[in-house]
TIDOVEX-364124 format. One record per residue (C-alpha): x, y, z; residue number from 1. Coordinates in steps of 0.5 Angstrom, whole numbers, plus 500, padded with zeros to 3 digits. Layout:
<pts>
pt X: X | Y: Y | Z: Z | nr: NUM
...
</pts>
This chain:
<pts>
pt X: 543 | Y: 542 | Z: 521 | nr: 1
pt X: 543 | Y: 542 | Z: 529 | nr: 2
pt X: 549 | Y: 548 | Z: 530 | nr: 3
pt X: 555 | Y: 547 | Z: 535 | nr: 4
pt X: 556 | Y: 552 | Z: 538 | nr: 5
pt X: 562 | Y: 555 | Z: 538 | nr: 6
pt X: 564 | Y: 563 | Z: 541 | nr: 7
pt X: 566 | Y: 568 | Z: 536 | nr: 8
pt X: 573 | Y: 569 | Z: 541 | nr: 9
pt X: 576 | Y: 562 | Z: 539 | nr: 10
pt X: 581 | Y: 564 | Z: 534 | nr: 11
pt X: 580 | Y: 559 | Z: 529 | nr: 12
pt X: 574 | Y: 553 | Z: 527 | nr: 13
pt X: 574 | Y: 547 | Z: 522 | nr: 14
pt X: 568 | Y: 544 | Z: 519 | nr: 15
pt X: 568 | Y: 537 | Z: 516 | nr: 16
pt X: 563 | Y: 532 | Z: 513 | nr: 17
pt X: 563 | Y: 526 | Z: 515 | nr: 18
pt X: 569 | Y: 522 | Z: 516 | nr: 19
pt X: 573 | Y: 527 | Z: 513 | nr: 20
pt X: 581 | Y: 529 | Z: 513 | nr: 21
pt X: 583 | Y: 535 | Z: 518 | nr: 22
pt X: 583 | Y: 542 | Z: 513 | nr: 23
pt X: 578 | Y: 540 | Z: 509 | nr: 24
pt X: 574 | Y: 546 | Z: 511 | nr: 25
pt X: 579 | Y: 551 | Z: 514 | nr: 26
pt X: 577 | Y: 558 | Z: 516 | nr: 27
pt X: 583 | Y: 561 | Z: 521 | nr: 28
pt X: 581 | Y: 568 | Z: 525 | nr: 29
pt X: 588 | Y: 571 | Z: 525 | nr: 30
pt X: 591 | Y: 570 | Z: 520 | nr: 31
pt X: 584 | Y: 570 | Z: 515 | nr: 32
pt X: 586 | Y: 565 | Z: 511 | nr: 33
pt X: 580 | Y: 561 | Z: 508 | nr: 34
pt X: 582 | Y: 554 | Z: 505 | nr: 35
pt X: 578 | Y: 549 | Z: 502 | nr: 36
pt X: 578 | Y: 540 | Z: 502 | nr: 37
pt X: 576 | Y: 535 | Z: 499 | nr: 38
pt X: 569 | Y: 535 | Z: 500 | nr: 39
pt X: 568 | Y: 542 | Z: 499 | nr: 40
pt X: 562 | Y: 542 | Z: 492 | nr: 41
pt X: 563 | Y: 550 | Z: 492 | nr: 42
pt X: 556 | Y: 552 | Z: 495 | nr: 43
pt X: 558 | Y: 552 | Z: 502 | nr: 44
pt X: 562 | Y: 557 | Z: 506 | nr: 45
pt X: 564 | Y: 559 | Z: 514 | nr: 46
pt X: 561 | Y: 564 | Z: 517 | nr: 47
pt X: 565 | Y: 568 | Z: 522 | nr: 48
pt X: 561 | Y: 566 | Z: 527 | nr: 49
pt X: 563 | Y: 558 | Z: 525 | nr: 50
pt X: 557 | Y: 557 | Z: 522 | nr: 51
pt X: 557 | Y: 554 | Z: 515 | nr: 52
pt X: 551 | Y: 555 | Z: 509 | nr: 53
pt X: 551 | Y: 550 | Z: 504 | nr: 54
pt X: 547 | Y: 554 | Z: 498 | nr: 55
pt X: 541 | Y: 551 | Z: 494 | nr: 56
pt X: 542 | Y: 544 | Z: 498 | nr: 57
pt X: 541 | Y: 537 | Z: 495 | nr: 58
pt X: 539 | Y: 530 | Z: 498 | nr: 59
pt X: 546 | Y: 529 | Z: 497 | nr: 60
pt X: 548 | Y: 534 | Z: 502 | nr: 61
pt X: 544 | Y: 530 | Z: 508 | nr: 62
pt X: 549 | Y: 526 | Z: 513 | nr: 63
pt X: 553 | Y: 528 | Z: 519 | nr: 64
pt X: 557 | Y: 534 | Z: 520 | nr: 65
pt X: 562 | Y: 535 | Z: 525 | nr: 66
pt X: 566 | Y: 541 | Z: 526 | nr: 67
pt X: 573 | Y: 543 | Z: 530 | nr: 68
pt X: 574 | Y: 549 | Z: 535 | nr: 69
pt X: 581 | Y: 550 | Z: 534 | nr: 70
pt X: 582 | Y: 554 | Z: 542 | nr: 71
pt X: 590 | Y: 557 | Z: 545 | nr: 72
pt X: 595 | Y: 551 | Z: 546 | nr: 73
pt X: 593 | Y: 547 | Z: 539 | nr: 74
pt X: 586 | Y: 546 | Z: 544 | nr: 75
pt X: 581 | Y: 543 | Z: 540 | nr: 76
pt X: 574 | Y: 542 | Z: 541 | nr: 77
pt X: 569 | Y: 537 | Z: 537 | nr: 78
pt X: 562 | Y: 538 | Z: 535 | nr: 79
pt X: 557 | Y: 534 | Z: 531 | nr: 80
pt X: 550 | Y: 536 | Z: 528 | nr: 81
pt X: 546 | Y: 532 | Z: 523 | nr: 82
pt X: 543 | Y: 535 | Z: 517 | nr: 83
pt X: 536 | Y: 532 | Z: 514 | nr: 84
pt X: 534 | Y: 533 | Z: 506 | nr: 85
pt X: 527 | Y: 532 | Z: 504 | nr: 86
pt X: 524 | Y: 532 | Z: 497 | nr: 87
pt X: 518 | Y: 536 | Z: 495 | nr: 88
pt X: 512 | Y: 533 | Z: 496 | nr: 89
pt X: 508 | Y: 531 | Z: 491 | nr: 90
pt X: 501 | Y: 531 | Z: 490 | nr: 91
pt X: 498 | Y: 524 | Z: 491 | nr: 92
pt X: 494 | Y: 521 | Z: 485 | nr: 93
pt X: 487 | Y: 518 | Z: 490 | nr: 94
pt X: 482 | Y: 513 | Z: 485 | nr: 95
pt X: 476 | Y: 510 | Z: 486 | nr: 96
pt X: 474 | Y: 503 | Z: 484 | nr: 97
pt X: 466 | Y: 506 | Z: 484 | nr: 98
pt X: 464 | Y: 513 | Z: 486 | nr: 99
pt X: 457 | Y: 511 | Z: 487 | nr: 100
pt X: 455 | Y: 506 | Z: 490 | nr: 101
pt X: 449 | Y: 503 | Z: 494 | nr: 102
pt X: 448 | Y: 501 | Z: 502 | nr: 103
pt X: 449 | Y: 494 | Z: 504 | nr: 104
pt X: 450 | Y: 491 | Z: 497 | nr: 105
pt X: 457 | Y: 495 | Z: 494 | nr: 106
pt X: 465 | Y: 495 | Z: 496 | nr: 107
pt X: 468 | Y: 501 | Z: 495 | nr: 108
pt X: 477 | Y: 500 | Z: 494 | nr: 109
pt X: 481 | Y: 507 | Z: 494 | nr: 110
pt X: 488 | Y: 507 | Z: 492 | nr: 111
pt X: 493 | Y: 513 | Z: 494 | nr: 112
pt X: 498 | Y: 512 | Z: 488 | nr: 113
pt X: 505 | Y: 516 | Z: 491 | nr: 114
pt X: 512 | Y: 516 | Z: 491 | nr: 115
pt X: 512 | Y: 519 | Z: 498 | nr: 116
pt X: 511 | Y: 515 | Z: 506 | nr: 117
pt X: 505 | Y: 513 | Z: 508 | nr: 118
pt X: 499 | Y: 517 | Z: 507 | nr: 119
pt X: 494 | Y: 519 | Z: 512 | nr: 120
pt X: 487 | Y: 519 | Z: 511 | nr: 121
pt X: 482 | Y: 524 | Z: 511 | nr: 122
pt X: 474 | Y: 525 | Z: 510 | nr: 123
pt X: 470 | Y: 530 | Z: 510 | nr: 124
pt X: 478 | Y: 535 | Z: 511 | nr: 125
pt X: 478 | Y: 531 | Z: 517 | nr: 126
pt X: 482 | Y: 525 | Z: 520 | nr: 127
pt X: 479 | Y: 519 | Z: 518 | nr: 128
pt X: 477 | Y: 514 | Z: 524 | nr: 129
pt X: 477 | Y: 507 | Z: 520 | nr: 130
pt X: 470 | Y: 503 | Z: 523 | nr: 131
pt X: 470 | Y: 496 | Z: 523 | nr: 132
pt X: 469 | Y: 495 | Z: 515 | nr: 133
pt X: 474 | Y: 499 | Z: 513 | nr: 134
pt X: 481 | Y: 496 | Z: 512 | nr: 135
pt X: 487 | Y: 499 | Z: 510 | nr: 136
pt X: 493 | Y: 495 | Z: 507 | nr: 137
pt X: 501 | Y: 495 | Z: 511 | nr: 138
pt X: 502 | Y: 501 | Z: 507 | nr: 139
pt X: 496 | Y: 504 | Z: 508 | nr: 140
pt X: 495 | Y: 507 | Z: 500 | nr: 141
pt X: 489 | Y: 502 | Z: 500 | nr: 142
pt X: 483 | Y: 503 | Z: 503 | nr: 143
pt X: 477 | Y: 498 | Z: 502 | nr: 144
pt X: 470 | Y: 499 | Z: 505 | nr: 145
pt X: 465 | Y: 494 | Z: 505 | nr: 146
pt X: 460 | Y: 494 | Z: 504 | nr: 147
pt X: 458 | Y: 501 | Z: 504 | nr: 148
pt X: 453 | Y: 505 | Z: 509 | nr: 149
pt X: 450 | Y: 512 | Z: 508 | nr: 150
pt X: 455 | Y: 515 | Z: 513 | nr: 151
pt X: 461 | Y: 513 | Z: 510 | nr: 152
pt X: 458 | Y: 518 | Z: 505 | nr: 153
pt X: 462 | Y: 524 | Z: 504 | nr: 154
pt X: 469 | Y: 527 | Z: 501 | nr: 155
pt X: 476 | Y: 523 | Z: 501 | nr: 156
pt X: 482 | Y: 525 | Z: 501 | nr: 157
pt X: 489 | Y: 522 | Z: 502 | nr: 158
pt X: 495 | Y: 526 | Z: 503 | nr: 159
pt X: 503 | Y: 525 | Z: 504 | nr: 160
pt X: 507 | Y: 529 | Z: 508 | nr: 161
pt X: 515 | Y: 531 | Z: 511 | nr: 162
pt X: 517 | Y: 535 | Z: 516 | nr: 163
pt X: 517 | Y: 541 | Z: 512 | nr: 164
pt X: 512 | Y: 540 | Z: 507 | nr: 165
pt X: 505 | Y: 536 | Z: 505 | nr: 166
pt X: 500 | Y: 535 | Z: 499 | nr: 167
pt X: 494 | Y: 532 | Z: 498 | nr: 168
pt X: 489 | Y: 530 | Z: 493 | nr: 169
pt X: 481 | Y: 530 | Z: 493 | nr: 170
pt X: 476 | Y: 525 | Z: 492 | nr: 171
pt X: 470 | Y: 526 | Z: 488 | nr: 172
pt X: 463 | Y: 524 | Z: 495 | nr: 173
pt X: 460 | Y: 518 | Z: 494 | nr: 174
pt X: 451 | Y: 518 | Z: 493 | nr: 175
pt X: 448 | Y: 513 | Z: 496 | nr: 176
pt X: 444 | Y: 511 | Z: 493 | nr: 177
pt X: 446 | Y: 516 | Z: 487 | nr: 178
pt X: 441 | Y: 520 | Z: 483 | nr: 179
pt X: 445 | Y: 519 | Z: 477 | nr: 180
pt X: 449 | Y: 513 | Z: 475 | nr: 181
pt X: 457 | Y: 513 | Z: 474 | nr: 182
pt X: 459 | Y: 510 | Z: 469 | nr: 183
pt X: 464 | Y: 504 | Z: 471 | nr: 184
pt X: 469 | Y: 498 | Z: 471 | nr: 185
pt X: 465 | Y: 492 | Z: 476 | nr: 186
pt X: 472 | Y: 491 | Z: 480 | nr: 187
pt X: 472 | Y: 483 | Z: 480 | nr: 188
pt X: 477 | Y: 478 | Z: 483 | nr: 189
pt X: 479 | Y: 472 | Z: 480 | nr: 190
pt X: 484 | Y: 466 | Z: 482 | nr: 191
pt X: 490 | Y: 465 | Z: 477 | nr: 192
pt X: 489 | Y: 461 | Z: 471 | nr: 193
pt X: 481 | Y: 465 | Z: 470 | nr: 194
pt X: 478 | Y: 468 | Z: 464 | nr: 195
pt X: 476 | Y: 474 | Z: 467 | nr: 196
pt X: 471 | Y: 480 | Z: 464 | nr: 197
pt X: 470 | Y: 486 | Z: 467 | nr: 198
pt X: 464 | Y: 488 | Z: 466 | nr: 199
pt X: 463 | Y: 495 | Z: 465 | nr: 200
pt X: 456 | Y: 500 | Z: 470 | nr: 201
pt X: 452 | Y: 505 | Z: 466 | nr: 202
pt X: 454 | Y: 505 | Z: 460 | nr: 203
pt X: 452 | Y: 512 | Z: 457 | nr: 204
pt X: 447 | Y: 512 | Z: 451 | nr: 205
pt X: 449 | Y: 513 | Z: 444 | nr: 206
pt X: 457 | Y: 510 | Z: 445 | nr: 207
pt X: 462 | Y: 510 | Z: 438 | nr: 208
pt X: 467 | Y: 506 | Z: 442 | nr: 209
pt X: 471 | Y: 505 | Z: 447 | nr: 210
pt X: 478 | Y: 504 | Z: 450 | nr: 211
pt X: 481 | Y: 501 | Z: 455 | nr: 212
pt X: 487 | Y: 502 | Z: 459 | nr: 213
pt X: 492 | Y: 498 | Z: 464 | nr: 214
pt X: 494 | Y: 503 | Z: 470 | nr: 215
pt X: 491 | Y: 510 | Z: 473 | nr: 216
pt X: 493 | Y: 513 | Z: 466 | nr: 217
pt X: 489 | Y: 515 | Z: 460 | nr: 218
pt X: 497 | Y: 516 | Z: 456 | nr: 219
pt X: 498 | Y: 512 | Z: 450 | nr: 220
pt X: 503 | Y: 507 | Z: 454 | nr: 221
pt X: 497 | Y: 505 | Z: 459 | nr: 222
pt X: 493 | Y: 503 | Z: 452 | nr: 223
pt X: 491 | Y: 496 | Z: 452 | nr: 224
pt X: 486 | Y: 497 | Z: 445 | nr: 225
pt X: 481 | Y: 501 | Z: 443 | nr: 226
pt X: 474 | Y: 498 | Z: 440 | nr: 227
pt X: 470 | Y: 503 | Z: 434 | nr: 228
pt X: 463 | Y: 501 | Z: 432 | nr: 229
pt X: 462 | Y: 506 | Z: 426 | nr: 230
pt X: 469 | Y: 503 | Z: 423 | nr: 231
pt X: 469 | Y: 496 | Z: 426 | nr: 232
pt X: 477 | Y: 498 | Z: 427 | nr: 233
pt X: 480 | Y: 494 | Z: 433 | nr: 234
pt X: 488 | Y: 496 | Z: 435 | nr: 235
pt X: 492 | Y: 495 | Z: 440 | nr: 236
pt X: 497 | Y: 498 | Z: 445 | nr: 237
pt X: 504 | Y: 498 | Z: 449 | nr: 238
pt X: 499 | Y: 494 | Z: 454 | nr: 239
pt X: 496 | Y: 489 | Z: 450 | nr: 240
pt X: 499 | Y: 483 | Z: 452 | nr: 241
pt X: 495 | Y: 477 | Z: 446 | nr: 242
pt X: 490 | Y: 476 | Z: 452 | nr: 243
pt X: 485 | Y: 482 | Z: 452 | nr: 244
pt X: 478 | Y: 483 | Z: 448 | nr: 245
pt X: 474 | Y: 489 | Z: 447 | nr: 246
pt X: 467 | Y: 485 | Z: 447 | nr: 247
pt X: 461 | Y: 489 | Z: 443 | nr: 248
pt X: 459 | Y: 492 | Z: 450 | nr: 249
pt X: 464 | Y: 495 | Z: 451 | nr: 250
pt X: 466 | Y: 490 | Z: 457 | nr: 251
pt X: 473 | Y: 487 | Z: 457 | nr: 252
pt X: 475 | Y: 480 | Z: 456 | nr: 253
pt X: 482 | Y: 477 | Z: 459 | nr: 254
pt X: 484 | Y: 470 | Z: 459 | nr: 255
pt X: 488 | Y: 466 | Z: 463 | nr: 256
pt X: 489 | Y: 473 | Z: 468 | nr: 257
pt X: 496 | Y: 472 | Z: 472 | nr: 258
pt X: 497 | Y: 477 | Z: 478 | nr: 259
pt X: 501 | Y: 481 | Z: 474 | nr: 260
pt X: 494 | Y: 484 | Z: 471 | nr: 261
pt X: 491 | Y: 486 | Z: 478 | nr: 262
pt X: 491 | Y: 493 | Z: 479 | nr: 263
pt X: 486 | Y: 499 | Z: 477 | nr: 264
pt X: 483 | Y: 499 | Z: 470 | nr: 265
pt X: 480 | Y: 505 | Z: 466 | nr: 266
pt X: 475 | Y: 505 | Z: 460 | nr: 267
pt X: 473 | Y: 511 | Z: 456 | nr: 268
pt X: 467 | Y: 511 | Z: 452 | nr: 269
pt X: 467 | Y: 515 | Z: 446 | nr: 270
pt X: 461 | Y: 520 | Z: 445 | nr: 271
pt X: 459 | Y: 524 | Z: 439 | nr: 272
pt X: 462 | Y: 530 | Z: 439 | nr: 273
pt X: 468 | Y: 526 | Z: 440 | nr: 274
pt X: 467 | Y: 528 | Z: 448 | nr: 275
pt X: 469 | Y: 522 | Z: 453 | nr: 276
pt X: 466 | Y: 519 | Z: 458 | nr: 277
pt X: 471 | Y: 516 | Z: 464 | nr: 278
pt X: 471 | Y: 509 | Z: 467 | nr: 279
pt X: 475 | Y: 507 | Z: 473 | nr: 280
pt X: 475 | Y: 499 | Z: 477 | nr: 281
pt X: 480 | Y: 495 | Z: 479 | nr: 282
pt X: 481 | Y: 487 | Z: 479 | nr: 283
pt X: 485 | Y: 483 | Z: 483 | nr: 284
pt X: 488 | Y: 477 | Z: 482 | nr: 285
pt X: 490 | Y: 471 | Z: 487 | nr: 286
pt X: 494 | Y: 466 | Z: 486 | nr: 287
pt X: 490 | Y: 459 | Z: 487 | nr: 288
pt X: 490 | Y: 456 | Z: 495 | nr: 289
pt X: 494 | Y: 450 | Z: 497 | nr: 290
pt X: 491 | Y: 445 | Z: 501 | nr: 291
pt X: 494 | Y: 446 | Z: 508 | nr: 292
pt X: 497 | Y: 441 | Z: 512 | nr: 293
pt X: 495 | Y: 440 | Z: 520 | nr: 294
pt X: 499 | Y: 436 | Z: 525 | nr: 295
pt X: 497 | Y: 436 | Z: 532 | nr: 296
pt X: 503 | Y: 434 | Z: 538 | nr: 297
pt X: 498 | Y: 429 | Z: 540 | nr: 298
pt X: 492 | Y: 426 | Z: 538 | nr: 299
pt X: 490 | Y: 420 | Z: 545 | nr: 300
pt X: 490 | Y: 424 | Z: 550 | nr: 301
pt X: 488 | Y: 424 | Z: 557 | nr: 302
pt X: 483 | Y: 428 | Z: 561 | nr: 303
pt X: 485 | Y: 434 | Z: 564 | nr: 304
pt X: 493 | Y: 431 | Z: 565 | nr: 305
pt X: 495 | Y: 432 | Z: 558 | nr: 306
pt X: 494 | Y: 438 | Z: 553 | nr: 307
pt X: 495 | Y: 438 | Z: 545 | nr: 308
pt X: 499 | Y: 443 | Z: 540 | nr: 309
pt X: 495 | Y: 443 | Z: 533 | nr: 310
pt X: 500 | Y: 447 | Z: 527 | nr: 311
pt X: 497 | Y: 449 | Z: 521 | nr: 312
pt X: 502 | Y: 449 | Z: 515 | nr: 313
pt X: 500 | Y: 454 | Z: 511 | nr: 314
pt X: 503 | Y: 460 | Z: 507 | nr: 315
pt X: 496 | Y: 463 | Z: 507 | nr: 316
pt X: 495 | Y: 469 | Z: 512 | nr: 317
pt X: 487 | Y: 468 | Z: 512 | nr: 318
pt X: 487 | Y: 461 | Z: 517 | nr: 319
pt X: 479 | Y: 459 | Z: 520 | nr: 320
pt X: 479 | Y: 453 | Z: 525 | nr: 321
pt X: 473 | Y: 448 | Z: 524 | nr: 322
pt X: 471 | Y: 443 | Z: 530 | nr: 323
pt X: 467 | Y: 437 | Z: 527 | nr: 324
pt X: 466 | Y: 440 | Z: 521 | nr: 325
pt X: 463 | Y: 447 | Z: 524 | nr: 326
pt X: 468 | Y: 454 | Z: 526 | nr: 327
pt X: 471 | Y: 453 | Z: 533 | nr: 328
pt X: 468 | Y: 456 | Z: 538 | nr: 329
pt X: 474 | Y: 457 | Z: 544 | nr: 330
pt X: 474 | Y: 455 | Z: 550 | nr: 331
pt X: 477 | Y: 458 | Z: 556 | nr: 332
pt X: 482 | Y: 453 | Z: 555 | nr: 333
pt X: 484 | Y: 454 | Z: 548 | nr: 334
pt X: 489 | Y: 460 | Z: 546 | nr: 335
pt X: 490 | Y: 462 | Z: 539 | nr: 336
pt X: 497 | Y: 464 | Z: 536 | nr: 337
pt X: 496 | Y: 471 | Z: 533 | nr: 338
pt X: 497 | Y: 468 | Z: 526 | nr: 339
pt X: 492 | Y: 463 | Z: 528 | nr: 340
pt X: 497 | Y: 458 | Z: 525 | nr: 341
pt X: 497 | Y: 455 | Z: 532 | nr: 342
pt X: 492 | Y: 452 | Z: 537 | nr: 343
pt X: 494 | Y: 450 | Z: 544 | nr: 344
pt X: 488 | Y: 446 | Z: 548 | nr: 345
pt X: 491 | Y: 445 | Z: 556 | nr: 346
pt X: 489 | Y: 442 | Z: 559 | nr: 347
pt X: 484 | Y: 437 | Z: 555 | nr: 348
pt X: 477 | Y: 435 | Z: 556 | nr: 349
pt X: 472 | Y: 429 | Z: 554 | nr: 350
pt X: 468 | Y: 435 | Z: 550 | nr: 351
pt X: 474 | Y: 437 | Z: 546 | nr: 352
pt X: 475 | Y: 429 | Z: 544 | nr: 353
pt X: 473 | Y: 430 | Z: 534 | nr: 354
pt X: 475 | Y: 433 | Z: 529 | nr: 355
pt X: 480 | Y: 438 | Z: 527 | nr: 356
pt X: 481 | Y: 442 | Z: 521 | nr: 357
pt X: 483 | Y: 448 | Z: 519 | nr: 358
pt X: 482 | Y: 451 | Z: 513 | nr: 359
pt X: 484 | Y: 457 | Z: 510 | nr: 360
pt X: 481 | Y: 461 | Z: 504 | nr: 361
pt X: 481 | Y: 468 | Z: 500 | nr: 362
pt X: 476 | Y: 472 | Z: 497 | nr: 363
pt X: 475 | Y: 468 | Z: 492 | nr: 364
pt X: 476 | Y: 460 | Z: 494 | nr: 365
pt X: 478 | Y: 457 | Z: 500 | nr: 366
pt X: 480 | Y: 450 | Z: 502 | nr: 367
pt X: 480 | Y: 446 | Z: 508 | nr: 368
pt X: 486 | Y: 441 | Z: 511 | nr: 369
pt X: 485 | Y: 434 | Z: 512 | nr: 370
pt X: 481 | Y: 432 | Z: 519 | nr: 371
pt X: 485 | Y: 430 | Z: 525 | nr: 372
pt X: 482 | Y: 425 | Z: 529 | nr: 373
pt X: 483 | Y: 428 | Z: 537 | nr: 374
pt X: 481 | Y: 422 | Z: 543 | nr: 375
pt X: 481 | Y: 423 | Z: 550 | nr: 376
pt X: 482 | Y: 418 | Z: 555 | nr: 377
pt X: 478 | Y: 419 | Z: 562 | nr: 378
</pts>
């Protein structure tokens, strides 16, 4: 808390959280009476200096404070401060869909699961400068790489911080190529209404079963099912919704997928000697593509006197601009909006006379707008 100051002379001082009645806090230097107010919770007192402790402190005690230096003549003197608390940091939990992976050919998407702001990057215990196929979501707790290069291999971390303390969680290196395989999901991506299986990578010899779990958990909440061959036992869990299958490979089935199966996923293999051997992968889900819609502000124009604004309507963030059936390559004339919603062409010419389309896609699929004719006059 930033202290006011208030000299040891002054005959009395008053100390107040927010907006509080006079005498909350009282301590009155001549006659040493100590009286207490409304928001007094018992752990705090005034020292003789003004100061005020506040023992074993909570997110409850953050706030404004203000404090009264009561001078000769009932003078008073005012004085504000803020006080900020903070939760202990928690270690994040850092996921990888795949931790071996071949150059040129693979993804990889890591995911820093905490409840603290937004993490920070590291590879190799260093800050991490994101190259052009690295990207990082808006909350920056997602870090995809693709397609993965030999120096992308290395160590990851994410850690999470506050003014006073930090936490970070440690990621097994990529090998690439690995000399040993890593059992894994093969993350997938599927539109809305898809059946979807989730392949499993490099199955260990001699499996006795599997179980699969919805979320970065292996707890018995997370459990979808559980797959025995020796028994030829099938059970469900909390997470088993009526549309998952474990399939005899031990991959797993989900019809009819819907955004809220995206997410990670981990499988257990079952070995003799009861040992397990641990699976993770994620599948993301995107719901189907709407046909956007293009307007132009016109579509006869005359050269080099008149120009067109073109918008296309859509609700998707990914947007591509075709001209004459091919992607559009800009001219010195034309401008872009920064969500390539619209496309601006002043003054036009002869050569820009077609047709124009804008299509919009995402991983998966992708749909294009219905063609406007553009003529220009000369």
């Amino acid at each position: 808390m930033d202290q006011a100051a208030v000299p040891l002379e002054f005959p009395a001082a008053s100390a107040h959280r927010g907006r509080v009645p006079w005498l909350e806090l009282l301590l009155a230097g001549y006659y040493s009476v100590y009286l207490t107010g409304t928001e007094y919770i018992g752990r705090a007192d005034i020292n003789l200096d003004g100061s005020l402790i506040i023992r074993n402190v909570t997110v409850w005690d953050e706030g404004i404070y203000m404090v009264v230096a009561v001078l000769p003549n009932s003078r008073r003197e005012v004085g504000f401060g803020w006080l900020k608390v903070y939760r202990q940091v928690r270690v994040p939990t850092l996921l990888a869909s795949n931790t071996t992976v071949t150059e040129n050919e693979d993804a990889v998407v890591m995911t820093c699961h905490t409840h603290g702001s937004s993490p920070k990057w590291l590879f190799n215990s260093k800050t991490l400068r994101l190259k052009e196929r690295m990207k990082l979501t808006k909350d920056r707790r997602t870090l995809t790489i693709d397609p993965v290069r030999r120096e992308d291999a290395g160590s990851y971390q994410c850690k999470v911080s506050n003014p006073f303390s930090s936490a970070e969680i440690f990621l097994l290196t990529f090998w690439i190529p690995a000399t040993t395989a890593r059992f894994a999901i093969a993350s997938t991506s599927a539109v809305e209404g898809q059946d979807v299986i989730l392949h499993l990578r490099n199955t260990p010899p001699n499996v006795k079963g599997f179980i699969w779990y919805r979320g970065i958990e292996t707890k018995y909440y997370n459990l979808i099912g559980t797959l025995a061959w020796q028994f030829s036992r099938y059970l469900t869990g909390p997470e088993y919704s009526g549309r998952e299958k474990i399939n005899l490979d031990g991959s797993l089935i989900i019809r009819n997928v819907t955004v809220q199966d995206l997410g990670i996923y981990v499988v257990a293999a079952v070995l003799p000697k009861s040992r397990r051997v641990i699976g993770f992968g994620r599948l993301n889900v995107y719901r189907p593509l709407s046909v956007p819609t293009l307007l132009a502000s016109n579509t006869t124009v005359t050269e080099n006197e008149d120009s067109v604004v073109m918008t296309c309507h859509t609700d998707e963030s990914s947007i591509n601009w075709l001209f004459n059936a091919m992607s559009l390559r800009l001219r010195e004339r034309m401008k872009l909006s920064e969500d390539h919603r619209t496309l601006t062409i002043e003054p036009v010419m002869r050569e820009d006379a077609g047709n124009y389309q804008c299509k919009v896609s995402n991983p998966v699929s992708s749909t294009e707008s219905a063609p406007v004719e553009l003529d220009v006059k000369y």
